[in-house]
N, CA, C, O and CB atoms as a CASP TS submission, in Angstrom:
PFRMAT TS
TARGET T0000
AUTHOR 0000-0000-0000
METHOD Language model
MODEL 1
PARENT N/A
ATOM      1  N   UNK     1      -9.109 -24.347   3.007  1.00  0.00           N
ATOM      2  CA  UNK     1      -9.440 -24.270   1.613  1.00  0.00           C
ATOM      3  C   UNK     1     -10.545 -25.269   1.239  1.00  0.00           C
ATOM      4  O   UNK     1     -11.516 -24.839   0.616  1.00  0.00           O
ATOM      5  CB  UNK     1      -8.202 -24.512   0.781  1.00  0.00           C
ATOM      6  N   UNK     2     -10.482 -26.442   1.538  1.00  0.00           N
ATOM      7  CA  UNK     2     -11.618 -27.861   1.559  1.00  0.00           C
ATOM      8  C   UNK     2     -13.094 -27.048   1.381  1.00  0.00           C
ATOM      9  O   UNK     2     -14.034 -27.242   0.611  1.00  0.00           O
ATOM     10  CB  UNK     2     -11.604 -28.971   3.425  1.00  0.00           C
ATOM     11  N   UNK     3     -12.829 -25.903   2.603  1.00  0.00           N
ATOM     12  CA  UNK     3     -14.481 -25.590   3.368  1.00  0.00           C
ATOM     13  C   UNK     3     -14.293 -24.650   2.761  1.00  0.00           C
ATOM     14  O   UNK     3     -14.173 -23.900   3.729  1.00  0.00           O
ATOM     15  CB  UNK     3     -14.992 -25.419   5.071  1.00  0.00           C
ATOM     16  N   UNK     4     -14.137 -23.919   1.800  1.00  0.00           N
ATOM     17  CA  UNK     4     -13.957 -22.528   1.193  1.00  0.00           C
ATOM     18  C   UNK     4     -15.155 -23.091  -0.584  1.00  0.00           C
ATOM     19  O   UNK     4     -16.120 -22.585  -1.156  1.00  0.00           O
ATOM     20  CB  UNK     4     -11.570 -22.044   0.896  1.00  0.00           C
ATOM     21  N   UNK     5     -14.149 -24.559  -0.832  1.00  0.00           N
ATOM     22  CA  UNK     5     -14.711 -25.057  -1.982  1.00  0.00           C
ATOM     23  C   UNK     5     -15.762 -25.685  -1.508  1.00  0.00           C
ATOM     24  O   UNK     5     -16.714 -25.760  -2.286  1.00  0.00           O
ATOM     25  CB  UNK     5     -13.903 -25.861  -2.792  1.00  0.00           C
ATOM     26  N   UNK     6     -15.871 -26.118  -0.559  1.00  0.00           N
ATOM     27  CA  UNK     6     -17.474 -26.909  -0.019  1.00  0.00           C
ATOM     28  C   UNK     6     -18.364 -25.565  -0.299  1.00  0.00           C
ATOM     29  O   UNK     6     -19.137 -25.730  -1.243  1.00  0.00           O
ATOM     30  CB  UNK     6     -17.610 -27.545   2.105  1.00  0.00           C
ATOM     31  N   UNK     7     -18.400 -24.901   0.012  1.00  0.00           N
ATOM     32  CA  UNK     7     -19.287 -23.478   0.115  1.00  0.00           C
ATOM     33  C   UNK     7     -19.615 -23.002  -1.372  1.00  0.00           C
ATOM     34  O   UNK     7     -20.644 -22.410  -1.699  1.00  0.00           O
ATOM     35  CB  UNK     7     -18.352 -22.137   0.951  1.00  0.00           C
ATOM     36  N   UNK     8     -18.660 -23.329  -2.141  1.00  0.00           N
ATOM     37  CA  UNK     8     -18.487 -23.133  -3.658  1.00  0.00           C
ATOM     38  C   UNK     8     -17.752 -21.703  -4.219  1.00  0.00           C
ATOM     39  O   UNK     8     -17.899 -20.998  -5.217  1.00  0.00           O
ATOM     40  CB  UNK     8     -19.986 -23.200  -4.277  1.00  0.00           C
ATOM     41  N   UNK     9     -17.033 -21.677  -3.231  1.00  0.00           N
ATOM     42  CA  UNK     9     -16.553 -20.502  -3.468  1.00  0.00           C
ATOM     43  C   UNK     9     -15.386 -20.555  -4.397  1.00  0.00           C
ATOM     44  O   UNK     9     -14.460 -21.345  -4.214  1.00  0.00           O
ATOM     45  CB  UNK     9     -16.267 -19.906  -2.286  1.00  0.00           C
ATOM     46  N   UNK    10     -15.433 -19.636  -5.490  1.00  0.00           N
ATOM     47  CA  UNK    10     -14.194 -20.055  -6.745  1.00  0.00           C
ATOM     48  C   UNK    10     -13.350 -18.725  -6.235  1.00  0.00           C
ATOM     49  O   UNK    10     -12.153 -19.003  -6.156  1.00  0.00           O
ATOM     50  CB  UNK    10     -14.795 -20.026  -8.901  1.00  0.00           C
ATOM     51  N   UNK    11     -13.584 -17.628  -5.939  1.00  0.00           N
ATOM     52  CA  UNK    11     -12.692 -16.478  -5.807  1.00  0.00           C
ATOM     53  C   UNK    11     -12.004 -16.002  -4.550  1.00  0.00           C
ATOM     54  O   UNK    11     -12.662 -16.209  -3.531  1.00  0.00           O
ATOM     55  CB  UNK    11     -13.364 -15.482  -6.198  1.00  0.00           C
ATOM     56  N   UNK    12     -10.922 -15.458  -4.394  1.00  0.00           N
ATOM     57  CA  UNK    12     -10.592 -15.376  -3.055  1.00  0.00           C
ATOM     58  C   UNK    12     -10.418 -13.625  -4.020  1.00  0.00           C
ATOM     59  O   UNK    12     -10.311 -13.414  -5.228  1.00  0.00           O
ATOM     60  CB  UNK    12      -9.087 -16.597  -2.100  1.00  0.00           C
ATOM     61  N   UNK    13     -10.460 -12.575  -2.736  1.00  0.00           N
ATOM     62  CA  UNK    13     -10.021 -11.088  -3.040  1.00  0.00           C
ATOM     63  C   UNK    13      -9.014 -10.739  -2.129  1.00  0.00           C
ATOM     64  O   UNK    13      -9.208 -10.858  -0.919  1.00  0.00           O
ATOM     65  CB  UNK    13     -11.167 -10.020  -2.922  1.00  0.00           C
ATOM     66  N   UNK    14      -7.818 -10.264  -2.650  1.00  0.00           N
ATOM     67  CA  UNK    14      -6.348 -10.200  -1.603  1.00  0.00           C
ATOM     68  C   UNK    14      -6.350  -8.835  -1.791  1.00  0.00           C
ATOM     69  O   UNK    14      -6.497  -8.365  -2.919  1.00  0.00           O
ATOM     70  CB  UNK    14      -4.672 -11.060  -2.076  1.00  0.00           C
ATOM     71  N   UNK    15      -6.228  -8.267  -0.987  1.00  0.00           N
ATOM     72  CA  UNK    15      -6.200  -6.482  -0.704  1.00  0.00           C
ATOM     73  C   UNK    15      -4.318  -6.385  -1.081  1.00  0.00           C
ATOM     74  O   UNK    15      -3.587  -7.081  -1.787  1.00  0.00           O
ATOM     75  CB  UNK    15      -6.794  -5.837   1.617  1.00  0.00           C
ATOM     76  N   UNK    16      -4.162  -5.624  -0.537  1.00  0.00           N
ATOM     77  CA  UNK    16      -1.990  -4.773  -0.941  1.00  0.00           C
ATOM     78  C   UNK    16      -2.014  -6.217  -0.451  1.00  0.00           C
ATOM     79  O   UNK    16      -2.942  -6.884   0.006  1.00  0.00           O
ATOM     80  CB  UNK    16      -0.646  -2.895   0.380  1.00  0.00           C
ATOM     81  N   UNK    17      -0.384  -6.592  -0.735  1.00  0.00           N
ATOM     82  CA  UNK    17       0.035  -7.605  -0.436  1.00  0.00           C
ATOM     83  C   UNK    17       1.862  -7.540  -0.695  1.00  0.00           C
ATOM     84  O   UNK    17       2.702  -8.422  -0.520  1.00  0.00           O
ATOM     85  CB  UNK    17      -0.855  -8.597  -1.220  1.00  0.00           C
ATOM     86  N   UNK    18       1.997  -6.241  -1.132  1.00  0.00           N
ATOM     87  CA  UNK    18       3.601  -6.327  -1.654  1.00  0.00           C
ATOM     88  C   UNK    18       4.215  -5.641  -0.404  1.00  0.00           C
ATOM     89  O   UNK    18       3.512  -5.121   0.464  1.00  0.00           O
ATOM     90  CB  UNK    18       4.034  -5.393  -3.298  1.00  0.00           C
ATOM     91  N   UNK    19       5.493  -5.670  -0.369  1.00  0.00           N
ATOM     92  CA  UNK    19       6.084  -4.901   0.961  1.00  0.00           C
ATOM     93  C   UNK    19       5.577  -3.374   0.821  1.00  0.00           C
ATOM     94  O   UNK    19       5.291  -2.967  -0.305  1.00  0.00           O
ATOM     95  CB  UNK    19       7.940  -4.946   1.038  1.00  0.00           C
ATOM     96  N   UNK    20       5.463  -2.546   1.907  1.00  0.00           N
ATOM     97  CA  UNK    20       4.962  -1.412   2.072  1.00  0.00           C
ATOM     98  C   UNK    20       5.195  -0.750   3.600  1.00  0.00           C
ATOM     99  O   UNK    20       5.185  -1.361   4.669  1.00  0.00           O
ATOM    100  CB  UNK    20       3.606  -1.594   1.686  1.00  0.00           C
ATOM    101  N   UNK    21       5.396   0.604   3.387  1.00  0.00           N
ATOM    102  CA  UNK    21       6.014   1.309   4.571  1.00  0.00           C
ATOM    103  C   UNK    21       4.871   1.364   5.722  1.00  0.00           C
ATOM    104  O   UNK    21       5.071   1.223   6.928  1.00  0.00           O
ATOM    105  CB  UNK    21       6.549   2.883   4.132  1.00  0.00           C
ATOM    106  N   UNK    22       3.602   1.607   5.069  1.00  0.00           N
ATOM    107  CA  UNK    22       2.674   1.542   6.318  1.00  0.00           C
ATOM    108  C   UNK    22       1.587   0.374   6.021  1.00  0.00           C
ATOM    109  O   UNK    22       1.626  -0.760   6.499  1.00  0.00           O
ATOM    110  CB  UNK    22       1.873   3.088   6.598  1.00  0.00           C
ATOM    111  N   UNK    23       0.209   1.098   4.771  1.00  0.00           N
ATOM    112  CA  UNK    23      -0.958   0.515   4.982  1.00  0.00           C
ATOM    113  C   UNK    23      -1.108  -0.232   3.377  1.00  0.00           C
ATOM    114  O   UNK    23      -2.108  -0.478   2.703  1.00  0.00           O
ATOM    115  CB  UNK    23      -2.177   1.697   5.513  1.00  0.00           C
ATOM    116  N   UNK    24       0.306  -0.450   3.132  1.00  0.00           N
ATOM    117  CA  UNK    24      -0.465  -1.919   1.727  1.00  0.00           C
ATOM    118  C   UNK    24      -0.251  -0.950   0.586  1.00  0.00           C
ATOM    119  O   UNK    24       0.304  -1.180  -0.489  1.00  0.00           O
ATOM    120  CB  UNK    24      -2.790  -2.591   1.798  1.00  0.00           C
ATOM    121  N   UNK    25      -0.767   0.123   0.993  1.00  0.00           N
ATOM    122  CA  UNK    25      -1.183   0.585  -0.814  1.00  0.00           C
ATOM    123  C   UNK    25       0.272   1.709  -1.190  1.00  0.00           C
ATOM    124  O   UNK    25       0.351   2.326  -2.253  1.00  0.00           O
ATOM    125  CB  UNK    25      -3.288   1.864  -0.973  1.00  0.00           C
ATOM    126  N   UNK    26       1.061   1.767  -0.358  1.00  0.00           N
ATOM    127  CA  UNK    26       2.430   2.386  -0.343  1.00  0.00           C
ATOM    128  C   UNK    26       3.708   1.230  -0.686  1.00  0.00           C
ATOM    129  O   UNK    26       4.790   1.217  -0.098  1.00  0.00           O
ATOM    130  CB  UNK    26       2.629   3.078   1.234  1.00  0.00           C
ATOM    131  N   UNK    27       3.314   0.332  -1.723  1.00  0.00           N
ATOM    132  CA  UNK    27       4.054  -0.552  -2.165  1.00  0.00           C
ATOM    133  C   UNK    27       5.739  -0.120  -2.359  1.00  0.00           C
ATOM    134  O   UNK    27       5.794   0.808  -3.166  1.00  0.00           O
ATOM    135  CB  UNK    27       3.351  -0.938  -3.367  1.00  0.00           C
ATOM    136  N   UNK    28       6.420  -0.313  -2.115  1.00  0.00           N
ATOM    137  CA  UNK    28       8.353  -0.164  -1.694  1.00  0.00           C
ATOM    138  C   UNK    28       9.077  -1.325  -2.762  1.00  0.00           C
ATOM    139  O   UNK    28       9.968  -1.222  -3.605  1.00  0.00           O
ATOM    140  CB  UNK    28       8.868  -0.830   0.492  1.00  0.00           C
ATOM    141  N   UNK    29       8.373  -2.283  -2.366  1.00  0.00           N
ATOM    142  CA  UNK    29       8.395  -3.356  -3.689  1.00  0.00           C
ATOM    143  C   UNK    29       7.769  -4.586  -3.956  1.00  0.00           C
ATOM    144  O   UNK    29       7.450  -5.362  -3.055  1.00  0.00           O
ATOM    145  CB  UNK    29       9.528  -3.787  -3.890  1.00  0.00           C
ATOM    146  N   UNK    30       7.536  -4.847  -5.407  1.00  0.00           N
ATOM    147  CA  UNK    30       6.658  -5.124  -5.968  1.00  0.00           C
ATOM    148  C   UNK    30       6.807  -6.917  -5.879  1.00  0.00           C
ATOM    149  O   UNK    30       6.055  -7.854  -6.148  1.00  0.00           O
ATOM    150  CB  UNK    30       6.680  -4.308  -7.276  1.00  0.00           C
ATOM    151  N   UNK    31       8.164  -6.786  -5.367  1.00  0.00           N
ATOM    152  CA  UNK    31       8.665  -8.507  -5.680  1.00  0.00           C
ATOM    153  C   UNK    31       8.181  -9.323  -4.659  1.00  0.00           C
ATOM    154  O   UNK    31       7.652 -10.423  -4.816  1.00  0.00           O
ATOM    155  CB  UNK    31      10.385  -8.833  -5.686  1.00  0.00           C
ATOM    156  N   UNK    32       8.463  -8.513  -3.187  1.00  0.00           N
ATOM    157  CA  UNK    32       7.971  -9.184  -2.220  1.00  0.00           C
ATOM    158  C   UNK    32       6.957  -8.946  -1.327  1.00  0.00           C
ATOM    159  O   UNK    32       6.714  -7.773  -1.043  1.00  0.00           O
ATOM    160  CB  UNK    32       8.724  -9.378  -1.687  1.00  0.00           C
ATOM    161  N   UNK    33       6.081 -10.153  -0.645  1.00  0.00           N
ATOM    162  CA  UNK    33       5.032 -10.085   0.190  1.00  0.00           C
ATOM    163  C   UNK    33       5.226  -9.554   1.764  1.00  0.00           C
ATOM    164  O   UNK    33       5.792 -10.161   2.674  1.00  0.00           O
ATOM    165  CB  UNK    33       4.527 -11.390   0.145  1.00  0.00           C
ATOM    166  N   UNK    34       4.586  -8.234   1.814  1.00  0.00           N
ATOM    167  CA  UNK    34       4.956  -7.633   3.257  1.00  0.00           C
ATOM    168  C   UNK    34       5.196  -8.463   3.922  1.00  0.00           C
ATOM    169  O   UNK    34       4.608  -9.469   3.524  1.00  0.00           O
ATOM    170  CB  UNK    34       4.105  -6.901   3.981  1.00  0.00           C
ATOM    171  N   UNK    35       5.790  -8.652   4.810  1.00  0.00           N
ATOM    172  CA  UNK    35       6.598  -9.046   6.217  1.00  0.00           C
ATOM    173  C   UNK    35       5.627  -9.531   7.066  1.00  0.00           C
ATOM    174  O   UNK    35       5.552 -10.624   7.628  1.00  0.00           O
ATOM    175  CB  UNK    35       7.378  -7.811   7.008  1.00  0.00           C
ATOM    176  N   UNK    36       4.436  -7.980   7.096  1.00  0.00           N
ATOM    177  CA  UNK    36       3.777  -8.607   8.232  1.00  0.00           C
ATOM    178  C   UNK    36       2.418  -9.630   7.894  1.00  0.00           C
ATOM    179  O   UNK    36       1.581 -10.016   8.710  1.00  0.00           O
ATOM    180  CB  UNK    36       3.339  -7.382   9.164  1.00  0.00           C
ATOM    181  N   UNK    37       2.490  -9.953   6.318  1.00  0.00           N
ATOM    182  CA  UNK    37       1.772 -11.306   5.609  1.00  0.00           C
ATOM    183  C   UNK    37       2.169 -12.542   5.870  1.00  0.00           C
ATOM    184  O   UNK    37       1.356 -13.461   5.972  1.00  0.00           O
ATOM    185  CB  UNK    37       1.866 -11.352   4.235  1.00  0.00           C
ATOM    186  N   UNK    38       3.592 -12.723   6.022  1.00  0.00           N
ATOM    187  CA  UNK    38       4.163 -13.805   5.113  1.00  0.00           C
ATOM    188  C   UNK    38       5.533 -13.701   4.754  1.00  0.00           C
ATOM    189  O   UNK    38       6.303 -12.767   4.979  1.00  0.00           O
ATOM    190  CB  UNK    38       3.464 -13.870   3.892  1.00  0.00           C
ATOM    191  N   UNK    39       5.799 -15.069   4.007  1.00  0.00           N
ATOM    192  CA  UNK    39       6.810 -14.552   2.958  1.00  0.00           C
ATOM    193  C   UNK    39       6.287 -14.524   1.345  1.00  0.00           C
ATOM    194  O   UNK    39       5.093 -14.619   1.064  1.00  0.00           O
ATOM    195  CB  UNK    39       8.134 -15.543   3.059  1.00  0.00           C
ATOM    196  N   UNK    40       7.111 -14.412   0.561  1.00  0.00           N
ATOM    197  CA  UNK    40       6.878 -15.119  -0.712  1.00  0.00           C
ATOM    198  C   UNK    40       6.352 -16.598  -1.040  1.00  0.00           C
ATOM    199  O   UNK    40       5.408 -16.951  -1.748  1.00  0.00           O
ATOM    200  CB  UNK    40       7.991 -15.065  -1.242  1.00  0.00           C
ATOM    201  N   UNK    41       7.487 -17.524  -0.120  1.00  0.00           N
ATOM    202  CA  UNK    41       7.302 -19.004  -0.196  1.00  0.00           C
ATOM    203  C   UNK    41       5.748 -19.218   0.516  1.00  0.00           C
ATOM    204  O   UNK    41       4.902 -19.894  -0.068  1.00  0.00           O
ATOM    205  CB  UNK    41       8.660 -19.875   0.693  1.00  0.00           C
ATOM    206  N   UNK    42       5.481 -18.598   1.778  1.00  0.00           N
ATOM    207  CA  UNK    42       3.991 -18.920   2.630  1.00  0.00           C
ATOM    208  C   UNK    42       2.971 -18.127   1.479  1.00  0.00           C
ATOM    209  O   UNK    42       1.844 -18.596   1.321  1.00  0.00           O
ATOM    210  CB  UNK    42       3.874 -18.026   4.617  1.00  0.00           C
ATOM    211  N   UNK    43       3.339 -17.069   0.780  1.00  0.00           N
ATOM    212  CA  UNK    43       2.438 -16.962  -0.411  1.00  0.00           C
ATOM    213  C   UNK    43       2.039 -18.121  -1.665  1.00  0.00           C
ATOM    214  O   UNK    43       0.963 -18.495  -2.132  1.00  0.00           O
ATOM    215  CB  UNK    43       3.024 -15.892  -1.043  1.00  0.00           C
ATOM    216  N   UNK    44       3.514 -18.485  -1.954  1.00  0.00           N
ATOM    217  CA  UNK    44       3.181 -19.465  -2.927  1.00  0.00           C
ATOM    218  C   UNK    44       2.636 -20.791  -2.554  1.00  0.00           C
ATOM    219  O   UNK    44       2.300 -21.597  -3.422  1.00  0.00           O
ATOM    220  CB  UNK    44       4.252 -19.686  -3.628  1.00  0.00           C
ATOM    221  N   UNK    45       2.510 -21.111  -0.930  1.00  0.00           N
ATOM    222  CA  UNK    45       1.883 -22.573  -0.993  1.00  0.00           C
ATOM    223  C   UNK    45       0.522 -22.180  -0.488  1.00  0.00           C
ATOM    224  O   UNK    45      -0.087 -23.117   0.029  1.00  0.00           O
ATOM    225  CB  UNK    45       2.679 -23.851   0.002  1.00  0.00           C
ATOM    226  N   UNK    46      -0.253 -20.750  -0.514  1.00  0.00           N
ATOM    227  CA  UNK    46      -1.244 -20.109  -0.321  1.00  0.00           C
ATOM    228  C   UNK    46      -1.891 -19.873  -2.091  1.00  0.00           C
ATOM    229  O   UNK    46      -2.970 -20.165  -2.607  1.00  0.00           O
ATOM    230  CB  UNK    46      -0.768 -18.777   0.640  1.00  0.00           C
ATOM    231  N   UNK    47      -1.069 -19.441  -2.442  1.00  0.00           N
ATOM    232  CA  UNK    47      -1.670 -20.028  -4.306  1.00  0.00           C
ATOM    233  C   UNK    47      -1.891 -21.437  -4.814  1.00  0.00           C
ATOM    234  O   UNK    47      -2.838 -21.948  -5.412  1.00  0.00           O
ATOM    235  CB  UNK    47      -0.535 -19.662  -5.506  1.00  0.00           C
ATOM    236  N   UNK    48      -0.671 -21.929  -4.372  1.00  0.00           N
ATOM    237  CA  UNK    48      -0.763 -23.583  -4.460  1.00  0.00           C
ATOM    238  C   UNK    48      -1.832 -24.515  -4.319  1.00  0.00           C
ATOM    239  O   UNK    48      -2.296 -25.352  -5.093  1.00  0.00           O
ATOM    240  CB  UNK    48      -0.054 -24.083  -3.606  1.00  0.00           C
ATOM    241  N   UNK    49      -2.222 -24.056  -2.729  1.00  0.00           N
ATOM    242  CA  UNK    49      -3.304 -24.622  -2.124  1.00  0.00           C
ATOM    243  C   UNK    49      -4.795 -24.197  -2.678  1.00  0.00           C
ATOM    244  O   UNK    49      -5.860 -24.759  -2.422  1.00  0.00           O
ATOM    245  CB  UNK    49      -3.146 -24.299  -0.722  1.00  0.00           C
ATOM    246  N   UNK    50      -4.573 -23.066  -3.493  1.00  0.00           N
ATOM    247  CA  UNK    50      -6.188 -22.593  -3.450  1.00  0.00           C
ATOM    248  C   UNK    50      -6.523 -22.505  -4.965  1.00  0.00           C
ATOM    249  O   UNK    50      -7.488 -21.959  -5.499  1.00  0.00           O
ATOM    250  CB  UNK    50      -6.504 -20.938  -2.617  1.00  0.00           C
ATOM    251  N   UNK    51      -5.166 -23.386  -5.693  1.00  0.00           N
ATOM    252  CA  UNK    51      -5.186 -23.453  -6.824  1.00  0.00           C
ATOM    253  C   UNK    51      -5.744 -24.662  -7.398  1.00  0.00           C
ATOM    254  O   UNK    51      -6.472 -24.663  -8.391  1.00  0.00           O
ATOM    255  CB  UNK    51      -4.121 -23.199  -7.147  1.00  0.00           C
ATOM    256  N   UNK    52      -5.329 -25.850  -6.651  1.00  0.00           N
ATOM    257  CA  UNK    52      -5.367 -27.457  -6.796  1.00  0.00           C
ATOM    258  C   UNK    52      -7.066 -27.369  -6.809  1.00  0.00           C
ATOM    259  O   UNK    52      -7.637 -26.598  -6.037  1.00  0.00           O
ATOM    260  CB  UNK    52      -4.488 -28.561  -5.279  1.00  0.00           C
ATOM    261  N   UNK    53      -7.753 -28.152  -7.670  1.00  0.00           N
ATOM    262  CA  UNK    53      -9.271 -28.833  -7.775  1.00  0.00           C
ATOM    263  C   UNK    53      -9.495 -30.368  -6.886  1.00  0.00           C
ATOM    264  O   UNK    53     -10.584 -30.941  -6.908  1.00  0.00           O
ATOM    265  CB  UNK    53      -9.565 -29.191  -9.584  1.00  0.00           C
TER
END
């Protein structure tokens, strides 16, 4: 993230991200971050981190 803001980059773009049967955009549910991302919690210290100035 350091070298993301060195570059000056303010935006990140996250494609599907919720659980889904195949390719992302077949969302199953809305609450949680596919499986093969993450979890929720490795999401939220992925907001966390790219949130802080």
């Amino acid at each position: 993230m350091p070298h993301l803001k060195f570059l000056g980059i303010n935006t990140i773009y996250i494609g599907p991200l919720f659980q889904s049967t195949s390719h992302g955009y077949d969302a199953i549910d809305y609450f949680k971050i596919d499986r093969r991302l993450g979890t929720n919690d490795t999401f939220k210290d992925f907001v966390d981190s790219a949130s802080k100035k």
